[in-house]
C-alpha positions in Angstrom: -20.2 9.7 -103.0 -17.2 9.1 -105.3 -16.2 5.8 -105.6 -12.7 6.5 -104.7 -13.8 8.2 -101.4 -16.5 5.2 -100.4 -13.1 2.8 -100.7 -10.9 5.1 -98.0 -14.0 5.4 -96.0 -14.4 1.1 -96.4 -10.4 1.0 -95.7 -10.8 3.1 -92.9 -13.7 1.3 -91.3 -12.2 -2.1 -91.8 -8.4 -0.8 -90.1 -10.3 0.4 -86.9 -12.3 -3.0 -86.4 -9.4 -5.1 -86.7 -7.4 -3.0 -84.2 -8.9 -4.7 -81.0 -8.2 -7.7 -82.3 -4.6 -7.5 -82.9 -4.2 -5.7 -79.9 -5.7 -8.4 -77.7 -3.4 -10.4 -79.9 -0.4 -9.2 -79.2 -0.6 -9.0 -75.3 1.5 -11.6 -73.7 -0.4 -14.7 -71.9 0.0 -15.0 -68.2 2.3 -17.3 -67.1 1.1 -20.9 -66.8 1.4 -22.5 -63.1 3.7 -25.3 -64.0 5.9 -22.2 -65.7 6.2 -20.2 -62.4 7.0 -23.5 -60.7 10.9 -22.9 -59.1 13.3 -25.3 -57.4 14.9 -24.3 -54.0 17.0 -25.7 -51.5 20.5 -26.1 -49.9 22.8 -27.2 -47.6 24.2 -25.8 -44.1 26.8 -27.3 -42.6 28.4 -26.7 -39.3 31.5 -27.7 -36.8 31.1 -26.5 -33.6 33.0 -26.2 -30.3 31.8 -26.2 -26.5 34.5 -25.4 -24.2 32.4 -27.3 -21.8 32.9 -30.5 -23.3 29.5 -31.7 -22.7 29.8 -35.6 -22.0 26.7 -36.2 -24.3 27.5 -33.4 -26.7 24.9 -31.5 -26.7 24.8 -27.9 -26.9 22.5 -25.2 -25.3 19.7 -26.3 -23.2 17.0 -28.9 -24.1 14.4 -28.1 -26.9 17.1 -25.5 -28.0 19.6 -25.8 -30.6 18.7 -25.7 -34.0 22.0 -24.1 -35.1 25.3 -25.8 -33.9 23.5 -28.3 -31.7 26.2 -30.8 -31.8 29.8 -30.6 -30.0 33.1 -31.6 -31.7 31.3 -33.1 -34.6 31.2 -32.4 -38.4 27.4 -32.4 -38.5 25.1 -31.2 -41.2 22.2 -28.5 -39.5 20.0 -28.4 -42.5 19.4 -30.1 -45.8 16.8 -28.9 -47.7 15.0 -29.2 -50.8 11.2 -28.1 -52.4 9.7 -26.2 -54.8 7.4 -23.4 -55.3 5.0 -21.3 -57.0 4.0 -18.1 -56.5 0.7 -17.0 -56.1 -1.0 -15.6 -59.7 -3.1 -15.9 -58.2 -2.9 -19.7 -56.7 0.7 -20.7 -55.6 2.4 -23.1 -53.6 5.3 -23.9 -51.3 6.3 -27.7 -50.8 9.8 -27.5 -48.5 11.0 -30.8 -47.1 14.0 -30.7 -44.5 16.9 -33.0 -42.9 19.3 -32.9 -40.4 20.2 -31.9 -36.3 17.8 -28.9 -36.7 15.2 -30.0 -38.3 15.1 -33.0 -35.0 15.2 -29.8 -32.4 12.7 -28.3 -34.9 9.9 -30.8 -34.1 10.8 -32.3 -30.7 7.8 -30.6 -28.7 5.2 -32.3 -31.2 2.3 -33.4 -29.3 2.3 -37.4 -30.0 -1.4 -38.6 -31.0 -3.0 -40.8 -33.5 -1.2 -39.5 -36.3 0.9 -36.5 -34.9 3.9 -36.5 -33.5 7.8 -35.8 -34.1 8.1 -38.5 -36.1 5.6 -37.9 -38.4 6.7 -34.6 -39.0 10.1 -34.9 -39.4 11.0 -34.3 -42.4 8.6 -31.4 -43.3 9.7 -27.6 -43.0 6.8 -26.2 -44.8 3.4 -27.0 -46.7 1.4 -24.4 -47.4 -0.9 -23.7 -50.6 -1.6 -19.3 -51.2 -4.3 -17.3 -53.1 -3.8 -13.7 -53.9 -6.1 -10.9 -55.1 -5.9 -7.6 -55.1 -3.9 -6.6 -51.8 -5.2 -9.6 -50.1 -3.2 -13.0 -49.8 -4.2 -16.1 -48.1 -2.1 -19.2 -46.9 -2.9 -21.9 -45.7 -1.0 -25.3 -44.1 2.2 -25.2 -42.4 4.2 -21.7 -42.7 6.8 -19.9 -41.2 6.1 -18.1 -38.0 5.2 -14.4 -38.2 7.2 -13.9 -34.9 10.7 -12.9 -34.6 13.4 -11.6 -36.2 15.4 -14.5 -37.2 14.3 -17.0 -40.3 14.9 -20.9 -39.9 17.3 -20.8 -42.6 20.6 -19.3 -41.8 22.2 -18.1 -44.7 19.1 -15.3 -43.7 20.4 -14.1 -40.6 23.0 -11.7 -39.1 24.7 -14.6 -37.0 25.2 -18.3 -37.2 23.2 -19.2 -34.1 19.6 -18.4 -32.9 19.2 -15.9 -30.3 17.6 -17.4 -27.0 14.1 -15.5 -28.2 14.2 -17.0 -31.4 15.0 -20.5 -30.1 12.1 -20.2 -27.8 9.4 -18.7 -29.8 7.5 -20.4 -32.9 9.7 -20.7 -36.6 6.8 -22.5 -37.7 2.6 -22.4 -37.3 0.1 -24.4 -38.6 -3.5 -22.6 -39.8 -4.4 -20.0 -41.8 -3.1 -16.6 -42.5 -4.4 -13.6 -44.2 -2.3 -10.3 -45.1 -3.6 -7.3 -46.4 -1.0 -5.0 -47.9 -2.6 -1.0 -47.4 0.3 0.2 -49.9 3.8 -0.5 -50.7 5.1 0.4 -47.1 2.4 -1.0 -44.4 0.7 -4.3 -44.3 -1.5 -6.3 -41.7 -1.8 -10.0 -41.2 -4.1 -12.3 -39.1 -3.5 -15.8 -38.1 -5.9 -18.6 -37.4 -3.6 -21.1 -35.9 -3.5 -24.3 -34.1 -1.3 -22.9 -31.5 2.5 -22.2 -30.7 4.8 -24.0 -32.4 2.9 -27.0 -33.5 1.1 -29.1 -35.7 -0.8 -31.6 -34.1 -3.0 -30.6 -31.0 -3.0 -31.7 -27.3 -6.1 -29.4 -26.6 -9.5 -28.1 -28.0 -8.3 -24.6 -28.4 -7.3 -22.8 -31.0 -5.1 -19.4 -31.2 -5.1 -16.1 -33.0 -1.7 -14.2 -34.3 -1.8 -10.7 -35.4 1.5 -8.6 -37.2 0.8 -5.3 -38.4 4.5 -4.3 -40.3 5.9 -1.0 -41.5 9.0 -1.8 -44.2 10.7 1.4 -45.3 14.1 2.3 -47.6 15.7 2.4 -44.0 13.6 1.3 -41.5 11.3 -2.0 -41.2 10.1 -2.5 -38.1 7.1 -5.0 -36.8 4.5 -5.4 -33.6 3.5 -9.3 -33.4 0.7 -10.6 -31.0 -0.4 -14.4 -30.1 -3.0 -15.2 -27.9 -4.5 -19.0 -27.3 -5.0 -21.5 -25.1 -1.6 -23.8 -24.4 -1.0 -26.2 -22.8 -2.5 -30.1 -22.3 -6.0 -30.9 -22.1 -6.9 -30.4 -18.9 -4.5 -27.8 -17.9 -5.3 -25.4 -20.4 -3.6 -21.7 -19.7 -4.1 -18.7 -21.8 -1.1 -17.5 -23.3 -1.1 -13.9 -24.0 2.5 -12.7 -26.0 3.5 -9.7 -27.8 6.5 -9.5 -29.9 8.0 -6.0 -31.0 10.9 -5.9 -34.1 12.6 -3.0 -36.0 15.6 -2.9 -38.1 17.2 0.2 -39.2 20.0 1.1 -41.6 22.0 3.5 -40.3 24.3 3.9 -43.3 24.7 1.3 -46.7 27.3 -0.3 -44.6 25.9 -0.1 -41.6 22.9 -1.5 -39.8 20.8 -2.2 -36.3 18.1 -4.8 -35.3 16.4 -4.4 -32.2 13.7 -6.9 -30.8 11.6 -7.0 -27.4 9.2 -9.7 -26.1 7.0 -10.6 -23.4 4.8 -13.5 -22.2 2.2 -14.2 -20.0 -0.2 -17.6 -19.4 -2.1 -18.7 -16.7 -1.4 -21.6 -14.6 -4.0 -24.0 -13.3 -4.1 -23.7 -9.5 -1.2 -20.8 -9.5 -0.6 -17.5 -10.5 -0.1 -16.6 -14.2 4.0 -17.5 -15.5 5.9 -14.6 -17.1 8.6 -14.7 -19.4 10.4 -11.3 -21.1 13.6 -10.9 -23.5 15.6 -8.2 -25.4 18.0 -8.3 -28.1 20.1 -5.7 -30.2 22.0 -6.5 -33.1 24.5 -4.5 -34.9 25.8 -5.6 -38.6 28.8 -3.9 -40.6 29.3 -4.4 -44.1 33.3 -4.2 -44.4 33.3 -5.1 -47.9 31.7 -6.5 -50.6 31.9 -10.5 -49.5 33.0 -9.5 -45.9 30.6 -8.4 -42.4 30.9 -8.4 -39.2 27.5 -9.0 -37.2 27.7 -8.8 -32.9 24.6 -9.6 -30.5 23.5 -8.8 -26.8 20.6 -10.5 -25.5 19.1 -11.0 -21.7 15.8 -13.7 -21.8 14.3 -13.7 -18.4 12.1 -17.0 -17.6 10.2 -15.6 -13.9 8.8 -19.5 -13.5 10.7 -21.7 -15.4 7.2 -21.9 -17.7 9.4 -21.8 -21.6 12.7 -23.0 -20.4 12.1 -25.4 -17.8 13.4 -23.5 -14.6 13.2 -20.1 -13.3 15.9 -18.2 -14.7 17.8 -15.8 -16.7 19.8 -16.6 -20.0 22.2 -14.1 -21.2 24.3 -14.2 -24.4 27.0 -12.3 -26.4 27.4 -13.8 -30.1 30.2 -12.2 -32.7 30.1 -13.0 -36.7 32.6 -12.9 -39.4 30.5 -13.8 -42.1 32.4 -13.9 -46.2 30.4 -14.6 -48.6 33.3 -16.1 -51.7 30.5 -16.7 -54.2 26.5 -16.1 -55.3 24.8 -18.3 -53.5 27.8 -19.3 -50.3 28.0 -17.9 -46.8 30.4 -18.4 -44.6 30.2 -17.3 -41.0 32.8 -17.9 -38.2 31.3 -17.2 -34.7 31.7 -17.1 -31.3 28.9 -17.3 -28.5 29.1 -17.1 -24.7 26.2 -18.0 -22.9 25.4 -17.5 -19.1 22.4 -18.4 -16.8 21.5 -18.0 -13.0 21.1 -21.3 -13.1 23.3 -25.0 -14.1 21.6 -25.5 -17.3 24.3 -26.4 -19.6 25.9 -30.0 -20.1 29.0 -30.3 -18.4 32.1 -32.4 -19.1 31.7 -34.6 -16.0 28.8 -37.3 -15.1 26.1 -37.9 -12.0 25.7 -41.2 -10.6 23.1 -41.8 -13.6 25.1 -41.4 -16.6 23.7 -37.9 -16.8 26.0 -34.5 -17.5 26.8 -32.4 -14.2 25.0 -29.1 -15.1 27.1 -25.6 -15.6 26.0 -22.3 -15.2 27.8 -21.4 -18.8 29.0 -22.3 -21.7 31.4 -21.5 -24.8 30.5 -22.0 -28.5 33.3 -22.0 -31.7 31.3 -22.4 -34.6 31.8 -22.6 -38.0 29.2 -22.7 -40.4 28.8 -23.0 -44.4 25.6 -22.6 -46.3 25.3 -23.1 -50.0 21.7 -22.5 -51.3 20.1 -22.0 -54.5 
C-alpha cells in the first residue's frame, strides 16, 4: 500500500475512535440536586365581613374556616415559606406555614405522646419523592388527592373553601404512588394513616385511590378512601368516593363540577351518611380581570362530619384582578344557609357563648402575593 494511502487510512481510523469520546464529551451533565433546589412561598392576606356579627368572631362553623376565618379583623390567612426539588430522580418538598388557616388546618390532630395540634403547627408539607420511568413515589406529609380546591388560594376560582373542600382532607400523611399510562391518564394509590391526620388515635390504616384523565379541555378525576376512623375503640369504616371534572368551554370560559359521598359505620347504630355537590363557573373578562360564581348543597344525614344532622347550602361570587405576575386579588361575597343554628350570632347565652343562626353573610377581601 502507498504510503500516502496507509496515512488517510491511519487518519481515518484515528477520527472515528475519538468520535465517542467527544460526543460523550459534549453532552450536558444532569443537573446537580442542590442546582434544582427552588425557593417558594408567599403571603395571603384577608379582611373579612360577617353580617352576623359573631360576638366571638368567628366565621363558618367549628373545624371550618381556613379562608376568612376571622370577622372585622385585618388578619393574615397564610404565610408560607419552603423549598423544593424536584424529583431527577430524588426530590423534595419542605413547606412550613403560619397564620388563622394553618390553626383551622390542624385543629382535629389526635393529641398523643408526640402528636397533636401543637406539634404540627407550623408544617404544611414534608414529603421526600423518587421517580422512574412513569412511576413516582412520595412519601411524608402531602397534599390530599381529594377535591377540587388546593390549600393555597391564589390556586382557586374563589376566595373561600367550598363546604366539601372544608370538610374533606387538604393534607394526608403515608405513602403515595402514581403511575402516569401516557401524557393524558394517570393512576395513583395511597397508603395513608387516615383522613386528614398525622398522628393516629387507632390501629388502622387507610387506602386512597385517584385514577385522573387531564385533557386540552377537559380534566376530570374519580377519588376513593376507605379506612378505619375514628378512636380506638369505636373504630367505623369509612367508605368515600370523590368525583371532579373541569371543562373549558371556551379560552375565556370555564366549568368545574364536583360530587361526593360518605359512608362509615357506627358502633352500636346504623352506618352515618354524608353527600355534597358543587358547580363552578369561571369567566375570563380580560387579561388581569375574572369573575368566578359557586352553588353548592353538603348534606350531613347524622351530624357524623359537621357535628349535627343537617344541610349546608352556599352561593359564593368572585371578582378576582390579578395587577401583577405573581398578585391576586379577589373580592367575594358568600351566603351561607343551614337547616340548622350553626353559625355565631351577634348576641350571647347565659354562658358567654354566641346564640346560634341558621345563616350567615361573608364580605371578603383577599390579597395573595406568591413567588
Amino acid at each position: 500500500m502507498p504510503s500516502s494511502e496507509l496515512s488517510s487510512v491511519l487518519v481515518s481510523m484515528l477520527l472515528t475512535q475519538s468520535e465517542p469520546a467527544a460526543q460523550q464529551a459534549a453532552e450536558p451533565e444532569a443537573p446537580g440536586f442542590l442546582s434544582r433546589l427552588k425557593l417558594e412561598g408567599g403571603v395571603d392576606t384577608y379582611y373579612g365581613y360577617n353580617f352576623n356579627r359573631p360576638v366571638d368572631s368567628a366565621n363558618f362553623i367549628p373545624g371550618t374556616g381556613t379562608t376568612a376565618k376571622r370577622h372585622n379583623e385585618a388578619s393574615i390567612n397564610l404565610a408560607s415559606l419552603g423549598v423544593s426539588v424536584d424529583p431527577a430522580p430524588v426530590g423534595l418538598r419542605v413547606l412550613l406555614g403560619f397564620g388563622t388557616a394553618m390553626d383551622v388546618l390542624h385543629a382535629a390532630e389526635p393529641e398523643g405522646t408526640a402528636v397533636g395540634p401543637d406539634v404540627w403547627r407550623f408544617l404544611q408539607q414534608a414529603s421526600l419523592s423518587y421517580a422512574t420511568g412513569p412511576l413516582t413515589l412520595e412519601a411524608g406529609l402531602y397534599p390530599s388527592h381529594i377535591g377540587l380546591e388546593s390549600f393555597q388560594s391564589q390556586l382557586n376560582w374563589t376566595y373561600t373553601r367550598s363546604w366539601m373542600g372544608e370538610l374533606s382532607p387538604y393534607y394526608q400523611a403515608g405513602l403515595k404512588g402514581t403511575w402516569k399510562f401516557n401524557d393524558a391518564w394517570s393512576a395513583q394509590l395511597h397508603l395513608i394513616n387516615g383522613w386528614q391526620t398525622l398522628g393516629e388515635n387507632n390501629h388502622g390504616k387507610a387506602l386512597g385511590t385517584q385514577v385522573a384523565y387531564s385533557g386540552d379541555r377537559l380534566s376530570a378525576a374519580f377519588n376513593t378512601f376507605v379506612g378505619n376512623e375514628g378512636a380506638e375503640g369505636s373504630d367505623g369504616l369509612r367508605l368515600f368516593a370523590d368525583g371532579v371534572a373541569t371543562y373549558k368551554v371556551t379560552d375565556a370560559f370555564s366549568l368545574a363540577a364536583t360530587a361526593d359521598v360518605g359512608t362509615q359505620d357506627v358502633p352500636g347504630g346504623d352506618s352515618a351518611l354524608w353527600y355534597a355537590a358543587g358547580l363552578n363557573v369561571r369567566v375570563q373578562l380580560s387579561e388581569p380581570v375574572a369573575v368566578a360564581a359557586r352553588v353548592e348543597a353538603y348534606r350531613d344525614d347524622d351530624g357524623l362530619i359537621t357535628g349535627v344532622a343537617q344541610t349546608l347550602t352556599g352561593g359564593t361570587l368572585t371578582l378576582e384582578v390579578k395587577p401583577a405576575d405573581h398578585l391576586t386579588l379577589k373580592l367575594e361575597a358568600r351566603h351561607d344557609r343551614s337547616t340548622q343554628d350553626v353559625f355565631s350570632g351577634r348576641d350571647t347565652e347565659v354562658d358567654g357563648s354566641p346564640v346560634l343562626e341558621d345563616a350567615e353573610t361573608l364580605v371578603v377581601l383577599g390579597a395573595v402575593a406568591y413567588f
